[in-house]
Steps between C-alpha positions, in 0.01 A plus 500: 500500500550718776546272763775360292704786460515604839573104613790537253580832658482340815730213404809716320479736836549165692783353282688898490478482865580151566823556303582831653448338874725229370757679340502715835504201707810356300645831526511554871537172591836440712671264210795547319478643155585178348212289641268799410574466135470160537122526695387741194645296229338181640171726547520675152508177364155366738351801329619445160338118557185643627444797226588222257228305594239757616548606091468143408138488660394770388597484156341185494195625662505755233513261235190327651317792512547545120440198394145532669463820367565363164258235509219751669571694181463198282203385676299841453635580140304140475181615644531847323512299137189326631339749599553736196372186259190480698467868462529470134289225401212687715539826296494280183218358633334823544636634209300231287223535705487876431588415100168261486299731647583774222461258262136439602301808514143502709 
């Protein structure tokens, strides 16, 4: 879990300061103010795209994951049921065993 957090860490330091070097880069950058606006429209829009997807993916991945999760729980409520009826029908067993016993004394 770890490892994931500080990857994700990792990744929204890399986006911040890809978009700060960019936003620098189109600030500087010997262009009238016109075509500048134009260059971070057109950009804003690439990212828009790309955040659109990237939450696409992942929601869907996320979706996936529940599903599984779902039928995992499924699955082991299953075994659990079997499980507990074994576990009964030995104690009854016992349980009669113990009962015949009383009823027959040595």
């Amino acid at each position: 879990m770890s490892d994931r957090d500080e990857f994700g860490a990792f990744l929204v330091g890399f986006v911040v300061g890809g978009l700060a070097g960019a936003v620098t880069a189109l600030l500087l950058a010997p262009q009238s103010g016109e075509e500048t606006r134009t260059v971070i429209k057109e950009r804003a829009i690439e990212l828009k795209d790309k955040a659109s997807d990237t939450f696409d993916d992942t929601y869907d991945k996320a979706e996936e994951y529940v599903k599984t999760a779902k039928e995992k729980a499924v699955e082991l409520q299953h075994k659990g049921q079997v499980v507990l009826e074994e576990q009964k029908s030995r104690f009854a067993s016992v349980k009669k065993d113990v009962k015949s016993i009383g009823d027959n004394p040595a």
